[in-house]
C-alpha positions in Angstrom: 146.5 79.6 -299.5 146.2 75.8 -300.7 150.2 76.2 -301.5 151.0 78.0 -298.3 149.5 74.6 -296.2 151.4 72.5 -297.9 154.7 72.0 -296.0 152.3 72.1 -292.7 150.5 68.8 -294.2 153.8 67.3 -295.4 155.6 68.1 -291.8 152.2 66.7 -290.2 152.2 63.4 -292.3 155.9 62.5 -291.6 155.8 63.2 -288.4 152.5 60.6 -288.1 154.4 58.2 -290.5 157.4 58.0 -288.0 155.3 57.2 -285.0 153.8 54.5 -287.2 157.1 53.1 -288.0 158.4 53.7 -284.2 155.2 51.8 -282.8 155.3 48.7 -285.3 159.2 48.3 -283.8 158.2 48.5 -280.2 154.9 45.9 -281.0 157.2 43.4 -282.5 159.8 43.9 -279.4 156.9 43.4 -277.0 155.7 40.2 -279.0 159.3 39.0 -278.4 159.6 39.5 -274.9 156.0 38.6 -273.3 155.1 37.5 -271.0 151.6 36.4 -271.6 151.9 34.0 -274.0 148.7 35.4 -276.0 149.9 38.4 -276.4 153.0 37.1 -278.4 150.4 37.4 -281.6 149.1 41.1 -280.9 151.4 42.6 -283.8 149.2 40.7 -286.4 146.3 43.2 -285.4 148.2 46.1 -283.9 150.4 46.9 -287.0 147.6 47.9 -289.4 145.5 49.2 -286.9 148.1 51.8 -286.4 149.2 52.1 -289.7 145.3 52.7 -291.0 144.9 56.1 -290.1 148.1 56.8 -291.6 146.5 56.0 -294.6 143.3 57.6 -293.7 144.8 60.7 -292.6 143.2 63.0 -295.1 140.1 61.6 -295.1 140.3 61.8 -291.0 142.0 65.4 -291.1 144.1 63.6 -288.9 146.5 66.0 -286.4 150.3 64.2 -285.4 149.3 65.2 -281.5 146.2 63.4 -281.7 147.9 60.4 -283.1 150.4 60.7 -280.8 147.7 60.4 -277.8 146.1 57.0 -279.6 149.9 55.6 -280.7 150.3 55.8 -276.5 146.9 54.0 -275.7 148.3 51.4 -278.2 151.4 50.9 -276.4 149.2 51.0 -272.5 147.3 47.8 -273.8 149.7 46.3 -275.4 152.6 46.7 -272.1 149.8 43.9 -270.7 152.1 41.0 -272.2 154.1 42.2 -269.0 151.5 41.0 -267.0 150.2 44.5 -266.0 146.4 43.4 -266.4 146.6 40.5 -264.1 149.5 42.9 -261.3 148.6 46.1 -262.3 151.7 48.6 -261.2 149.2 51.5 -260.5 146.9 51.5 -257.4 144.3 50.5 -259.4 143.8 48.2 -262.3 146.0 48.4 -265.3 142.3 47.9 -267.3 140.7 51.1 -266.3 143.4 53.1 -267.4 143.5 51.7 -270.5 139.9 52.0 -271.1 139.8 55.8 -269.6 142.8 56.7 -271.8 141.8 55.3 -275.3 138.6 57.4 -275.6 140.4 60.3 -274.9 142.5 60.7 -278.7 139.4 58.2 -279.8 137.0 61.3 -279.6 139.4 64.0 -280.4 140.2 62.1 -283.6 136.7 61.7 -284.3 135.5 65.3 -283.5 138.1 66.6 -285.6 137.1 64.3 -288.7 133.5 65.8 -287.8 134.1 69.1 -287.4 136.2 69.0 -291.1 133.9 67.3 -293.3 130.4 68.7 -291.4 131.0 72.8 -291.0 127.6 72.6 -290.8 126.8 70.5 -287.5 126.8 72.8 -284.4 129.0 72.0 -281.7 126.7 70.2 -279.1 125.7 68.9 -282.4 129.7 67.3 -282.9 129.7 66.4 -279.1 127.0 64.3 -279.2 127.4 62.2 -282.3 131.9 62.0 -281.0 130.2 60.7 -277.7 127.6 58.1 -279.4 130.6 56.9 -281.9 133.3 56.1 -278.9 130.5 54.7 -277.0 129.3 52.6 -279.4 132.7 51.2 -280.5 133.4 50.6 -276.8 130.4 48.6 -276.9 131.6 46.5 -279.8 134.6 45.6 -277.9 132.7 44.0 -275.1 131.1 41.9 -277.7 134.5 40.8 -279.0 135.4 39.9 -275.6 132.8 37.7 -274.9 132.8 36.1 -278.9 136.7 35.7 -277.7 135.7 34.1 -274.6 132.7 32.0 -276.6 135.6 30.7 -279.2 138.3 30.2 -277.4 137.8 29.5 -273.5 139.0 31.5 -271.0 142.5 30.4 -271.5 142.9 32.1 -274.7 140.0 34.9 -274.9 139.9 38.6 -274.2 137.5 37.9 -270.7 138.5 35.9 -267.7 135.4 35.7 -266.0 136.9 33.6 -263.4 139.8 36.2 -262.3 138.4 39.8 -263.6 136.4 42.3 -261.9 132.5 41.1 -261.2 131.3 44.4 -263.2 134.5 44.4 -265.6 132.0 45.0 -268.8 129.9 48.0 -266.9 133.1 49.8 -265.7 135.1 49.3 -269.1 132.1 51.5 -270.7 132.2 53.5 -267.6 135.7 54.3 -268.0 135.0 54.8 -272.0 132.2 57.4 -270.8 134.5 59.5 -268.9 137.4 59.4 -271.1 134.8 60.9 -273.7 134.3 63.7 -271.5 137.5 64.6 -271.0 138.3 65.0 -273.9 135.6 67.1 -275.3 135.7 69.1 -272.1 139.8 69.5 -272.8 138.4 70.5 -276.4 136.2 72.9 -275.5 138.4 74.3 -273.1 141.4 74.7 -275.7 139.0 76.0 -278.1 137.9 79.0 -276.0 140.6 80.2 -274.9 142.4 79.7 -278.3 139.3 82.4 -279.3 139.8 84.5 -277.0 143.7 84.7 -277.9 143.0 85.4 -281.6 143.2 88.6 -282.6 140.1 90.3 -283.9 139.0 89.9 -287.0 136.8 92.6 -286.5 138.4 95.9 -285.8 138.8 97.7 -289.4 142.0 99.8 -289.8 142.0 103.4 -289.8 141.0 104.7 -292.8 144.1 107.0 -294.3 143.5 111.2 -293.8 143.3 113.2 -296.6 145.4 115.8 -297.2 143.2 119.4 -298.1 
């Protein structure tokens, strides 16, 4: 069985090591071409942060589409040195999508890694403890973005609080919430239907006649 998963991991693993190599490129062509000046410095921090579950991939029973899905929310935020977060091109800000979209492979990531190393947890029990981690991460951003904004002034930190959104902090977590749900909502969705799909497991074969 072990043997037969094998070229499913290795295919799984290159495929999640390409995306890492095609997203460093693109991060470093972005630098080059920015607009925002601060932005010109995002590689620095973007490169191992999506390399690192590369590395952690076994540990995080990590799936290629699920990379995939954070890969993208890497390359949303990052588009911003195009000025999308000051003139979003969407009908509504460039920020909320950002923040909606990351928690979606956020959660999935993290419910797989759950669900692998606790077959014991139920899965309201998974849920919960997916939607408490993203939240709580999400959270720990804000706090960055104010430390930023502490450090460095306006000029150079993550929050403008002269030119963002009055309630910026309360709909980026709102925005992180919903994300969430989706997700596990998608999740459960896929997973049921996926059951009901399988073939049963149940129904023994007929027992051979014997010949008199």
């Amino acid at each position: 069985m072990t043997n037969d998963l094998r070229p499913a991991r290795s295919r799984n693993a290159t495929v999640i090591f390409g995306l890492a190599c095609a997203a460093s490129v693109i991060f470093l062509i972005i630098s080059a071409t920015a607009r925002v000046p601060t932005y010109r410095i995002n590689p620095i921090f973007l490169i191992p942060l999506v390399w690192s579950p590369y590395w952690l991939r076994r540990r995080l029973h990590l799936y290629w589409a699920h990379y995939t899905l954070l890969v993208v929310a890497f390359l949303l935020h990052d588009v911003g040195a195009y000025g999308f977060y000051q003139r979003s091109p969407l009908p509504f800000s460039w920020d909320i999508l950002v923040h909606y979209y990351f928690a979606i492979p956020g959660a999935l990531i993290l419910h797989g890694a759950l669900s692998h190393h606790f077959p014991m947890l139920r899965p309201w029990q998974i849920n919960v403890t997916t939607l408490l981690f993203i939240m709580g991460i999400g959270a720990i951003h804000e706090i960055m973005e104010y430390m930023s904004y502490l450090i460095l002034g306006e000029a150079k930190g993550m929050l403008k609080p002269t030119t963002s959104y009055f309630f910026d902090t309360q709909r980026d977590l709102t925005n992180n919430l919903l994300g969430c749900l989706t997700a596990l909502i998608a999740r459960a969705i896929f997973t049921r239907i996926s059951a009901k799909h399988a073939p049963s497991e149940m129904t023994a074969p007929a027992a051979p006649s014997r010949s008199t």
